[in-house]
C-alpha positions in Angstrom: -75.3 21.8 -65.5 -77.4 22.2 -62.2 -76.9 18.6 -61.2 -72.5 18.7 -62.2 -72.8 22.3 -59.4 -74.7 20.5 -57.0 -71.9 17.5 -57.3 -69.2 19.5 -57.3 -70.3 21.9 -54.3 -71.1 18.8 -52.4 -67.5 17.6 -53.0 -66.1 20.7 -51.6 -67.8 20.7 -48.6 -66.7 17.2 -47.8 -63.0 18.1 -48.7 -63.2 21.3 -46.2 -65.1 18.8 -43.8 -62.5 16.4 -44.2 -59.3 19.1 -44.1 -61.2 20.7 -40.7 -61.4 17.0 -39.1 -57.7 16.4 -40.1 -56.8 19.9 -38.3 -58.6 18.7 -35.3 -56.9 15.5 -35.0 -53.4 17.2 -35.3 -54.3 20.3 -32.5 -55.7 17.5 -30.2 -53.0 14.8 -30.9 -50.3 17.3 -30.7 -51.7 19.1 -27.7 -52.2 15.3 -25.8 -48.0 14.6 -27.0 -47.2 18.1 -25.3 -49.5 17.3 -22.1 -47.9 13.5 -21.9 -44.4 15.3 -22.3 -44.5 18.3 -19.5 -46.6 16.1 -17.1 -43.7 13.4 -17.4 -41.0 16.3 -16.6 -39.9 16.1 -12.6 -40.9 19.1 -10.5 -39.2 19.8 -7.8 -40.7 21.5 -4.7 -39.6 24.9 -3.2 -36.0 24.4 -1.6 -36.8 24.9 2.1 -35.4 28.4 3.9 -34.3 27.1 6.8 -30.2 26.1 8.4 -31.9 22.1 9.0 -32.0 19.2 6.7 -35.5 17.4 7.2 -36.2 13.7 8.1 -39.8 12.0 8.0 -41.2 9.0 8.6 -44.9 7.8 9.3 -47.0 6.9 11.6 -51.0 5.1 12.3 -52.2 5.8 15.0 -55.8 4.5 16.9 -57.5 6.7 19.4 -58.8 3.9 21.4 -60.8 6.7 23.6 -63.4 7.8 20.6 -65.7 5.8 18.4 -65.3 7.1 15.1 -68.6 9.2 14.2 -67.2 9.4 10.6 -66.7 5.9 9.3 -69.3 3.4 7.4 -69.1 1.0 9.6 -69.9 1.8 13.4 -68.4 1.6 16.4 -64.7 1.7 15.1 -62.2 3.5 17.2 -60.8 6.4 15.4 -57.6 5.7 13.1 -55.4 8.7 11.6 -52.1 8.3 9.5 -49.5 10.7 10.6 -46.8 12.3 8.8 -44.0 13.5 10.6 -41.5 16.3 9.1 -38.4 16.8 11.7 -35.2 18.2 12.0 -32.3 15.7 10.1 -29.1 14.1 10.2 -28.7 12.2 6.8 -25.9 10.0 7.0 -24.0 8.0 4.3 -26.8 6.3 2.4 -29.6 7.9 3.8 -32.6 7.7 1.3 -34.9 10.5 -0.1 -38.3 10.1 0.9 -41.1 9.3 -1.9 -43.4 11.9 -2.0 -46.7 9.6 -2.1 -45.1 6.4 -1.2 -47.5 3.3 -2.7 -51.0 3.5 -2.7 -50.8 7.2 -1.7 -49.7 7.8 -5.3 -54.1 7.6 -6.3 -54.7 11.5 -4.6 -53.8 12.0 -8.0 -56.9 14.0 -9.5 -57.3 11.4 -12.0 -56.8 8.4 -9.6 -53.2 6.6 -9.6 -52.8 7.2 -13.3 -52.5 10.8 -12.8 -53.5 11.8 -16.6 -52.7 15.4 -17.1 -50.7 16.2 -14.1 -47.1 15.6 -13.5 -46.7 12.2 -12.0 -46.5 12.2 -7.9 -43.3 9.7 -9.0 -41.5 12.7 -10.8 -42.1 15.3 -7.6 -39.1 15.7 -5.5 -39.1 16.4 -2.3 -36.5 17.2 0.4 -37.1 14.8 3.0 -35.1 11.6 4.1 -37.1 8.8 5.0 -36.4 7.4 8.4 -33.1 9.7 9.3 -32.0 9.9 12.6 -33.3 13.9 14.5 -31.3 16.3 15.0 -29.8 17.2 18.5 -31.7 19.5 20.1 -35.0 20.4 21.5 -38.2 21.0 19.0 -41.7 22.6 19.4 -44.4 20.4 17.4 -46.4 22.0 14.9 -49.3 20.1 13.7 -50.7 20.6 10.4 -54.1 19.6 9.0 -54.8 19.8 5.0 -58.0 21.2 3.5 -61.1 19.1 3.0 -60.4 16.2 0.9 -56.8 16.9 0.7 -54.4 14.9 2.7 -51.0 15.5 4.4 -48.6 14.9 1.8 -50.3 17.6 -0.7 -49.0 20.1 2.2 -44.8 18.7 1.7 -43.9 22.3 1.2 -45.1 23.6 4.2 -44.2 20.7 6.4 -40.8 21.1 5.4 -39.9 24.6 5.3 -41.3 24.4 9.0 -39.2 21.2 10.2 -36.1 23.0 8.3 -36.5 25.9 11.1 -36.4 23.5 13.9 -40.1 22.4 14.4 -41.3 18.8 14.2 -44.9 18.4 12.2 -47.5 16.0 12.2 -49.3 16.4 9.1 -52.6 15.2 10.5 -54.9 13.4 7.3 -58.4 13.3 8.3 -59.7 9.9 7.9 -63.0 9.4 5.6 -63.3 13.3 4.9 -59.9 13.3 2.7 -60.6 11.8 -0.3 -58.1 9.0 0.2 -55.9 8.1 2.7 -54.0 5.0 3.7 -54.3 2.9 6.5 -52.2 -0.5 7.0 -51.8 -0.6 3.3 -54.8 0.0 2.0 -56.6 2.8 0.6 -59.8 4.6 3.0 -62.5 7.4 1.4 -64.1 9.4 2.1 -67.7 9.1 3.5 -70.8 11.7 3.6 -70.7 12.0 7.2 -66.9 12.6 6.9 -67.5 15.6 3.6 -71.2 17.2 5.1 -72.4 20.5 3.0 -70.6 23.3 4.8 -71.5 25.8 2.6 -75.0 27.0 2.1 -76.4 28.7 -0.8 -79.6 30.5 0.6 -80.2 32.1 4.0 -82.1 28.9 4.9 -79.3 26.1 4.6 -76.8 28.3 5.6 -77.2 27.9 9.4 -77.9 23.7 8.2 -74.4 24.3 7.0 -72.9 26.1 9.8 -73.8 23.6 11.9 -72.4 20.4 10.0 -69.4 22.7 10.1 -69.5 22.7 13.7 -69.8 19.1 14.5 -67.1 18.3 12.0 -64.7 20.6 13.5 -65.0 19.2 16.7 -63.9 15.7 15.0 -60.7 17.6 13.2 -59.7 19.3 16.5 -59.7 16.3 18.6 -57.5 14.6 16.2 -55.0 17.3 16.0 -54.9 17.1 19.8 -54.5 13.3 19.5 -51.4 13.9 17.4 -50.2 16.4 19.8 -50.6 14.0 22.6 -49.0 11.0 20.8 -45.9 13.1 20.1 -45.5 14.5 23.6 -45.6 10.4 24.6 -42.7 9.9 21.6 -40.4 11.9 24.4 -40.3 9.1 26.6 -38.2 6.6 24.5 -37.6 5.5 21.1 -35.9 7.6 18.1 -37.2 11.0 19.3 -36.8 10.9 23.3 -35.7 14.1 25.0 -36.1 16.0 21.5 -39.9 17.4 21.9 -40.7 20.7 24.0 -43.7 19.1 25.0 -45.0 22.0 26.0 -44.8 24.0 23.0 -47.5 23.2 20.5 -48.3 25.3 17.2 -51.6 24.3 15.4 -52.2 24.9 11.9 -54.1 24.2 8.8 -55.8 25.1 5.4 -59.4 25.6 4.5 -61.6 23.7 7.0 -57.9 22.3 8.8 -57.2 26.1 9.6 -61.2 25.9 11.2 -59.8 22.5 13.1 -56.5 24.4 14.2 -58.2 27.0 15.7 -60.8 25.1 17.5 -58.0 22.7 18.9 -55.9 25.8 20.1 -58.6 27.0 22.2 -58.9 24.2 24.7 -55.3 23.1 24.6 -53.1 24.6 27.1 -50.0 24.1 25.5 -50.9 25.8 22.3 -49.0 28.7 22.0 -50.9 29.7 18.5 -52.7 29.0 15.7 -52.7 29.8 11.8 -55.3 29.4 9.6 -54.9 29.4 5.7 -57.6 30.7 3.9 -60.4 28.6 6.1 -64.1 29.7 7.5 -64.3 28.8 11.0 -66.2 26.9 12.7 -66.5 25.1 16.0 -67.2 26.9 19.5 -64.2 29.0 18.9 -66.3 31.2 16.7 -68.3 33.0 19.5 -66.0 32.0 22.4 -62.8 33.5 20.8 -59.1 32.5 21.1 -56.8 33.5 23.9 -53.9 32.7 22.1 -52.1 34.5 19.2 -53.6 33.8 15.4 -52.8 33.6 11.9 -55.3 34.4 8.9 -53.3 34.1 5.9 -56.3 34.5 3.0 -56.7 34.4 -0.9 -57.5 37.0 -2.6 -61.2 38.3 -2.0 -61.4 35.9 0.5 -63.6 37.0 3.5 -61.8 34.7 6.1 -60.0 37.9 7.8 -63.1 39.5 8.0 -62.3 42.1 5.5 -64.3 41.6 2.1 -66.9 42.4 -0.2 -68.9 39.5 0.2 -70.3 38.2 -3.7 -72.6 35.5 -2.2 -74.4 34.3 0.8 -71.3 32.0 1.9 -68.6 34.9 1.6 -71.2 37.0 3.7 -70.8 34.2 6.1 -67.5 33.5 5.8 -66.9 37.6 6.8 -69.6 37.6 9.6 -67.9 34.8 11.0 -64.1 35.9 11.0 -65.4 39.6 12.3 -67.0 37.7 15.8 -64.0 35.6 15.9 -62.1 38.4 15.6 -64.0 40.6 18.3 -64.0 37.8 20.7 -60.4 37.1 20.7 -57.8 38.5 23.5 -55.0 37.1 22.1 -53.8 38.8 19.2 -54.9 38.5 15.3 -51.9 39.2 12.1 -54.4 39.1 9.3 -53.2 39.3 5.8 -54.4 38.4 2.0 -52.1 37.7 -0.8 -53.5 38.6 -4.8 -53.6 36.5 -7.1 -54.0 33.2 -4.6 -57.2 31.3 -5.0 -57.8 28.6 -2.6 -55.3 25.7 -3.4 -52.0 28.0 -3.7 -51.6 26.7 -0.2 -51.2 23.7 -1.2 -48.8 21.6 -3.0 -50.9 22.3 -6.4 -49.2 25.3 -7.1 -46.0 23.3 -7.8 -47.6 20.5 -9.9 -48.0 20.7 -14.0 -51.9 20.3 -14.6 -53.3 20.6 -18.0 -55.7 23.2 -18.8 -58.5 21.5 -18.6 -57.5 19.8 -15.2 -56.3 23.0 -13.9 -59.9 25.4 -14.8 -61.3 22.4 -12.2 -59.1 23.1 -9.7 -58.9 26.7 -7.9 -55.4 27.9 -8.3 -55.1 31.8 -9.1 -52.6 33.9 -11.4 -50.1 34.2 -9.1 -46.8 31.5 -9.7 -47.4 28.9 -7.9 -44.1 28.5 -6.0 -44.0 32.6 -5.3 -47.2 31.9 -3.5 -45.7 29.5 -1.6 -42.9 30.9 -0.5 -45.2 33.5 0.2 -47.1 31.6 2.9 -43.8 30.1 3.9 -42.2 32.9 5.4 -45.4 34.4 7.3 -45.9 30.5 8.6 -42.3 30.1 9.9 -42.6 34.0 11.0 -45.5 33.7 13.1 -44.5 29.6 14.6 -41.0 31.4 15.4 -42.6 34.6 17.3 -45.3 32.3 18.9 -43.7 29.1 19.8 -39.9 30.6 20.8 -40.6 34.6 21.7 -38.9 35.5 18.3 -39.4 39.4 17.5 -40.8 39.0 13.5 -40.6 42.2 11.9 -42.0 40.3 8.9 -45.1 40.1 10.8 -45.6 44.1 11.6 -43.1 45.8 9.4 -44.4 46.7 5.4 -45.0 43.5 3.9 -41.6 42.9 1.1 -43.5 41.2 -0.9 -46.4 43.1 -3.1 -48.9 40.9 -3.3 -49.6 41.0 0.6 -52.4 42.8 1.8 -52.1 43.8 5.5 -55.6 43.9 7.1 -55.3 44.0 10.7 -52.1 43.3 13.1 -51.7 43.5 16.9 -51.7 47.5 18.3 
């Protein structure tokens, strides 16, 4: 009778082995049906606020006048794509822009394929490719993404801006995004172009600072490229006599916001800069800024110099903003927004990722599109008061939105 127990105890196990197996199966084959399902459903980004429709079209550019310090082969001249977001007239037939056109489509997290995440061909955008401008006369913005992201990831921004009248170069840093695309083919990113800027010990912390520093310098000088190219685009061509050359408005996120501060300071026609939830770095640290800024932050993030710093990089982060702060003569709105972690600046915050795509990537509790429309109504605030003289109460008055956290403002 021992030996029939043993048999038949054996045989139960491998049924409830079998039945847990089966249940497996079903949870993961269902749960991979529902991801293939919601990532194949369109999203559509935030409609943007303002009275213009939006044109773009794109540009690559080569700074003959720099040897590109970033690139694995030496002594190339620095190459950038540029996106530019303007003020539209869509006629009969005019065509909606792709949002990642060809081989842009592999910024996908998971490469072209985009497993997981809705499908950069199902994200619609509100931008016609190509259209003639507007009539009129526009400030340039110019916008640089966070490290390793790229221009297009930043389509809400860009065209909630152009929509109020602004035309923006989405600047893509070449070999420290993770891809970009230049004369048809794809570029990455290189480990001169993506140094360690973070440190996590008291001794690689100033190693880090400094990479920091000598990358900024790179980022700034092609944001003032852009600037210049576009000032040239006033001469002839589709967008003569619609620039205020004069005007410029830098901004960016993470280490772009560094580069837009940086290229603010030693650009005389920059009327301001914002910077979304980046440290800074560069000589614009210690030296200040003379010109009005922007620190839009995430929440707990040390970047306006108000924080309770966790580790040695948020202490940094803090110290840093405070002597940026102290330095400056030209006026800081400083705010924080809870429940945004770092990539709710970004175009992320609109996509579908599956779970365990989306615990990678840092995107806080907030909805994603409230947190961009969020950012876009301080961004277009702030470009408006800066760039045309625009009294913003948005920018003084009690925030209407309550996930805002004022921490400083002009007395």
């Amino acid at each position: 009778m021992g030996e029939v127990a043993r048999s038949r105890q054996q045989r139960r196990w491998v049924r409830w082995v079998l039945l847990i197996a089966l249940i497996l199966v079903v949870v993961v084959s269902g749960y991979s049906g529902y991801v293939a399902i919601r990532a194949a459903q369109p999203v559509t980004l935030p409609v943007p606020t303002g009275p213009y429709e939006v044109g773009r079209t794109l540009f690559e550019w080569t700074d003959s006048t720099r040897t590109d310090l970033l690139a694995a082969q030496p002594g190339k001249p620095r190459e950038l794509s540029v996106w530019l977001w303007y003020p539209g007239v869509p006629g009969p037939g005019a065509q909606h822009a792709p949002y990642t056109p060809g081989a842009w489509a592999g910024l996908h997290v998971g490469g072209a394929a985009g497993l997981g995440e809705t499908s950069f061909a199902d994200v619609r955008d509100h931008s016609y490719a190509d259209v003639p401008v507007a009539p009129g006369r526009f400030p340039v913005v110019v916008l640089e993404p966070g490290m390793g992201l790229a221009a297009p990831q930043y389509t809400t921004l860009a065209e909630d801006l152009a929509s109020h009248g602004y035309l923006v170069a989405g600047v893509t840093p070449t070999y420290s995004a993770n891809l970009t695309v230049l004369n048809g083919q794809t570029v990455s990113a290189t480990d001169a172009g993506q140094p360690p800027t973070t440190g996590t010990a008291n001794e690689h912390a100033g190693e880090a600072q400094a990479a920091g520093d000598r990358l900024v310098a790179v980022w700034a000088a092609d944001d003032q490229f852009a600037a210049t190219r576009l000032a040239a685009l006033n001469a002839s061509g589709r967008f003569a006599g619609h620039i205020t050359v004069g005007t410029i408005v830098y901004a960016g996120h993470s280490f772009g916001g560094a580069a837009a501060l940086e290229a603010c300071r030693t650009d005389p026609h920059c009327a301001g800069a914002a910077d979304l939830d980046g440290t800074q770095y560069g000589a614009v640290v210690d030296a200040g800024l003379a010109k009005p800024m922007m620190l839009i932050g995430s929440q707990n993030s040390c970047i306006t110099g108000a924080c309770q710093p966790a580790d040695v990089g948020s202490q940094t982060s803090r110290d840093t903003a405070r002597t940026l702060l102290a330095a400056s003569t030209g006026g800081a709105w400083c705010y924080t927004i809870t429940g945004a972690q770092h990539f709710n600046f970004s175009d992320y915050g609109s996509y579908y990722l599956a779970a365990p795509i989306r615990s990678q990537v840092p995107l806080g509790p907030i909805d994603g599109v409230e947190a961009l429309t969020i950012t876009n109504a301080y961004l277009s605030a702030f470009v408006d008061h800066v760039a045309q003289g625009r009294p913003e109460p948005l920018l003084t008055g009690h925030p209407p939105y309550p996930q805002v956290d004022v921490q400083h403002t002009p007395s």
